[in-house]
N, C-alpha and C positions, 0 to 999 in steps of 0.2 A: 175194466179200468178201475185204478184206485187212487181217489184223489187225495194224490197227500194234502193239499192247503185246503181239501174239504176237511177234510179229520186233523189233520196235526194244527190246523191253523183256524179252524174255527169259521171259514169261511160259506160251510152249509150247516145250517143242524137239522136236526129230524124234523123238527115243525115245514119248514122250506118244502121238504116233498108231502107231508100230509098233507097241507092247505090247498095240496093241486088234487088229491083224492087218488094223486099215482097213479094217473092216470094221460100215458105214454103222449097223446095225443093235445095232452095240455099240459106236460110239463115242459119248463124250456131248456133247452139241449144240455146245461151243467149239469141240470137234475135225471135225466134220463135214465141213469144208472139206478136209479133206483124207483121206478117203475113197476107197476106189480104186474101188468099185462103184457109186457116183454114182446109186445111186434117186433119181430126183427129190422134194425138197423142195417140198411143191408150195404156190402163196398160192392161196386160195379165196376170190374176193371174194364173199361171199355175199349183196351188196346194193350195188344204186348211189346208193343213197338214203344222203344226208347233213343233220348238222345245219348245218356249216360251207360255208362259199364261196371253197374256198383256192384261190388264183388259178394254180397248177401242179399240181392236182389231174389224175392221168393217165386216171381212169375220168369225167371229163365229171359230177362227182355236186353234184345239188341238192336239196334238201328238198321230196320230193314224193314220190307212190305211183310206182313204177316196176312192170309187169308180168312177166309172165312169171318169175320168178323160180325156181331150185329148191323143190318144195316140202320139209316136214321128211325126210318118207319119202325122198324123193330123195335127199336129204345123207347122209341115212345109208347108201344103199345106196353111195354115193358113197365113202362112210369106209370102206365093207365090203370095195371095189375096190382104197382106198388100201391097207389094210390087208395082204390077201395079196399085193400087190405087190409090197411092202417099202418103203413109202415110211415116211421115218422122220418127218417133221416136217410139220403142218400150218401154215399161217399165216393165220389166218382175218383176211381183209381185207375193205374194204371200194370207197368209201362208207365210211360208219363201222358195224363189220360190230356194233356192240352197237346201231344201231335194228333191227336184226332181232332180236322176243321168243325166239324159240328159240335164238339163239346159247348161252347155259349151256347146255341140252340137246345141242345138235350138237358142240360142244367137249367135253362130258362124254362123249360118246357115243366121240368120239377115244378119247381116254384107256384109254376102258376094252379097246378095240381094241387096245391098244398102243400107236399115234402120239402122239408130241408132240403139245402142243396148246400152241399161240400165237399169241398175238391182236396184229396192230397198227391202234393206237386212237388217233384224237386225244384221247383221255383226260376232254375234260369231261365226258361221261356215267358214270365210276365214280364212282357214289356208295359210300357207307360199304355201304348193303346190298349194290350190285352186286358189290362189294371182296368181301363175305365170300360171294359164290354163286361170285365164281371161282375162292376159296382152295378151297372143299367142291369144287370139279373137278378141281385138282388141276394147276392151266397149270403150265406151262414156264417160262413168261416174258409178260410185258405191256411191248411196246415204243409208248411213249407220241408225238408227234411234234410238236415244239419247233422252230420255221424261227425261231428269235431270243428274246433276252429279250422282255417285255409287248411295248412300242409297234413294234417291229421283229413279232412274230407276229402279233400283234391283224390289223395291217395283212393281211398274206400270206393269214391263214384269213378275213377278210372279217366278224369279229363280235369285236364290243368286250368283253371279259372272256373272252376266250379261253387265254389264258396261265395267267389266276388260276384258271378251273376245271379247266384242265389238271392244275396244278401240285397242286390238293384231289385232284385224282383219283388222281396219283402218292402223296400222303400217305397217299393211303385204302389203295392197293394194298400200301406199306409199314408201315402199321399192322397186315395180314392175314399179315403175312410173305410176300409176293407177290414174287420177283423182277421188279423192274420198271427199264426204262432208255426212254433218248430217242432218238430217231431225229431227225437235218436236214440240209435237203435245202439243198445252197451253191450260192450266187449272188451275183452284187454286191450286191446290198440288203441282203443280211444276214450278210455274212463278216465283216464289223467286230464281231460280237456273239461271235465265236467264243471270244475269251479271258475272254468274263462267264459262261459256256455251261459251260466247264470251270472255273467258279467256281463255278459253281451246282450243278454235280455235284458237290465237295468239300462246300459247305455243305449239301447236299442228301442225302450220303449215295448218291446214285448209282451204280450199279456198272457201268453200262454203255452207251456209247451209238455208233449207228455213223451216218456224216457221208456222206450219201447226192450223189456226181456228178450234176449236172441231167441230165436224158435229155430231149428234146426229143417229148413224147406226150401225147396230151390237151389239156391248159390250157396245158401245159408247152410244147406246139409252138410256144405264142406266146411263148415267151420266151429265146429263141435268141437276141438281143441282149443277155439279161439272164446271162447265163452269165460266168464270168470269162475270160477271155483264155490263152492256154498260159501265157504264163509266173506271170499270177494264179495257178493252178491249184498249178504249182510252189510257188509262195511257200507258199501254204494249205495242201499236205501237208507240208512243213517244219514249220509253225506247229503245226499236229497232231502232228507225233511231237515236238518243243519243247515242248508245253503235256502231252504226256502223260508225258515223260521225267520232266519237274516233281510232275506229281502222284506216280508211282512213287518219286521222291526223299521225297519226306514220308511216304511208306509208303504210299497206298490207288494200293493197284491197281486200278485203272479198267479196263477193258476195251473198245479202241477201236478200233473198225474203219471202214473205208473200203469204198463200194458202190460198184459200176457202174463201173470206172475200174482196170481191173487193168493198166496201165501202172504204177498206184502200188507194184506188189509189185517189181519191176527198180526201179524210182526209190529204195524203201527199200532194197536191197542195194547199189546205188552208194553211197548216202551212209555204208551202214556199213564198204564196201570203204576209205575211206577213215579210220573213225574206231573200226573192232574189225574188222581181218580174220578173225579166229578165230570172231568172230559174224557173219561175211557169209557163211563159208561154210555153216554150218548154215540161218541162211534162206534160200541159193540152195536146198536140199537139200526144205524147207520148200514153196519155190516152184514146186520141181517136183512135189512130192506132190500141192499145190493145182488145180494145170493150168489156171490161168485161168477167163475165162468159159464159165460152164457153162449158159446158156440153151439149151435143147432138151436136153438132157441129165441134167443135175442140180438140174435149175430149171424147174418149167413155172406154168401159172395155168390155172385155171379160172374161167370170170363167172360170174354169178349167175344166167343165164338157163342153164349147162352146157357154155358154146363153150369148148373149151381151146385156150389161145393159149402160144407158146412160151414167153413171160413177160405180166408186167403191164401192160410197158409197147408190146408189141404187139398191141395187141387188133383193130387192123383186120385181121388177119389170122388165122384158122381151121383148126386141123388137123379138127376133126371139134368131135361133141356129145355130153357121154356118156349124153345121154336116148335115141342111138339107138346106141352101143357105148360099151362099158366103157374108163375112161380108161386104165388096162393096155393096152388091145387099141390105140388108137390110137398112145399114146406109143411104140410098139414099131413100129408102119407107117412103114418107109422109103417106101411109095412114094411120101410126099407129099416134093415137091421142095424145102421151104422143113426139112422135118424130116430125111430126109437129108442137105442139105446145112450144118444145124448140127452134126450129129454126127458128120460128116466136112470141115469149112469149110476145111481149108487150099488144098488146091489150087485149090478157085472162088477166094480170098481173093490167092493164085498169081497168078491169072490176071485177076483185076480190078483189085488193088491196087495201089500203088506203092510206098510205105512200109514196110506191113503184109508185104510179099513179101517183102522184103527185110531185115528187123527178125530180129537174133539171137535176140529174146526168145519169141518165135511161142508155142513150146513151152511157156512160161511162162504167157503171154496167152491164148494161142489167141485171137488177133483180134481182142482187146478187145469191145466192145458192137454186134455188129451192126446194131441195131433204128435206131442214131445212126445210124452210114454211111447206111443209108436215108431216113435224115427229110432226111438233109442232099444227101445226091449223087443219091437215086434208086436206088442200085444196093445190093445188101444186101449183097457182097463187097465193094466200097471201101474204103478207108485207114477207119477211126476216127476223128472231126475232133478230138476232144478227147484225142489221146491230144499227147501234153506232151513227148516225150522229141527230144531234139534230132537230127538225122543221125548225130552222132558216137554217141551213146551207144546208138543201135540197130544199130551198126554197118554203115550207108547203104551209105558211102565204102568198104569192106571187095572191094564187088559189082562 
């Protein structure tokens, strides 16, 4: 993640994670990212089963019985593993992980372990009751997920009143005192809605929402035409730190961040190299604490049948099961070739790449997304295709 209102807007500085010693297990969840012992944050999609039919849905989910699934017992022995691991934050996904009945039990059950517990929901199913079984748990956070205003989302999730029960669900979860924000995922279809989006987080009362880079996985594979262009990409993190600067001028501090796309952390320090040097070098400083993409490292997933995959958006690929070892024991086995060489990716990235090899920012990024390189080239070390930053600015020409 890259928080624009932490850097563009002055809302974290470098002292905020020092004073916690970065250390994962005591900083609280804005700061995470910049953590120097990187337990993985892991999403648990606990079901492939959904109510909606969103057309870049990365786990393939439709409305129907799927088998094999964790059962409760399993979750929890599963939290009991997160637990003494150190992992700090769960994210219970899905499918939409509330048509699983036990979800308040296995999220309650976090809690009382220690781990965050946080839920990402397409939001229609918070009703007022389910609103108040999540406040008595005690979440983290409920990040709801908004691809546009109504006719712009309805479209995307594939069911007409989509938006409107979302947006009850957000009420409901604010009515509990439930910290709750939006999650959207950008694309041509629905980047024109972005400046109604940070309108409706002001009239909405909002605090938080982070503007997810397409990753090409799932539904989503089929939409690699639908992706913006580099330089759209450009324009759109512009428009983001411009429509967040805005809100921070009127006083609410929104809190907005950028997924999957950590080219954007060097792109927001150039622009501020130009417009507050004294603030570009704190989030150069910022950006190295973060170190980039953290998939296999500070980021893993587990399905709902127990395959843990590096992230979410890699699911055709396998490090193990933890119905037959505990997800400690695997996330710690180098021998697997795809899990070693994310926790050590420069030199393969060296050695396949073009761009990425030669890009001043490496250390920053670390590689950007490599699940993309692979959807697109085949090869998992590859250049990043979405990554936006020109020759000159990665310092190409330099080599």
């Amino acid at each position: 993640m890259i928080g624009i209102s932490k850097l563009y807007c002055r809302t974290v500085e470098p002292s905020d994670a020092l004073r916690y010693g970065r250390d994962s297990k005591k900083l609280p969840s804005h700061l995470l990212q910049f953590s120097k012992d990187k337990k993985p944050v892991v999403v648990w999609n606990v079901t492939q089963r959904c109510n909606l039919r969103c057309v870049h849905c990365y786990a393939h989910s439709k409305d129907m019985e799927y088998k094999n699934e964790l059962t409760t017992e399993e979750g929890k022995a599963l939290i009991d593993d997160l637990a003494e691991f150190g992992c700090p934050v769960i994210l219970f996904s899905g499918g939409e992980p509330l048509m699983r009945k036990d979800l308040p039990e296995l999220a309650g059950y976090a809690r009382s372990k220690g781990i965050r517990a946080v839920i990402s929901t397409n939001g229609t199913m918070i009703t007022e009751e389910m609103a108040k079984k999540l406040k008595d748990i005690g979440l983290s956070y409920v990040g709801i997920s908004l691809d546009g205003m109504r006719e712009t989302n309805d479209k995307f999730r594939g069911i007409e009143g989509s938006f409107d029960k979302a947006l009850q669900g957000l009420h409901n979860c604010q009515k509990e005192g439930i910290k709750v924000g939006l999650r959207f995922t950008i694309n041509r279809h629905n980047v024109h809605d972005i400046p109604a989006i940070f309108d409706l987080m002001e009239r909405e009362n909002v605090p938080r929402i982070c503007f997810y880079h397409l990753v090409y996985s799932g539904r989503g594979s089929e939409m690699v035409n639908e992706d913006l262009s580099l330089e759209e990409s450009r324009k759109t993190v512009d428009l983001l730190m411009d429509k967040t600067r805005e809100l921070h001028a009127k006083g609410f501090k929104a809190e907005v961040l950028t997924v999957d796309n950590h080219c954007d952390g060097p792109y927001i320090y150039m622009r501020l190299l130009k417009e507050d040097p004294e603030r570009a070098a704190e989030v150069l400083e910022l950006l190295n604490m973060n170190r980039g993409n953290s998939t296999g490292i500070g980021f893993g997933c587990i399905s709902w049948d127990g395959s843990v995959h590096p992230d979410q958006f890699w699911r055709h690929y396998s490090f193990g099961n933890i119905r037959e070892r505990k997800f400690s024991e695997i996330w710690r086995d180098a021998s697997d070739k795809l899990m070693a060489g994310l926790k050590d990716r420069k030199p393969l990235i060296k050695e396949n790449a073009d761009r990425c090899a030669k890009c001043k920012w490496f250390d920053i990024c670390n590689g950007n997304f490599r699940v993309r390189a692979e959807a697109i080239y085949g090869n998992t070390w590859a250049d990043d295709p979405a990554c936006y930053l020109s020759k000159e600015e990665i310092g190409y020409d330099e080599f």
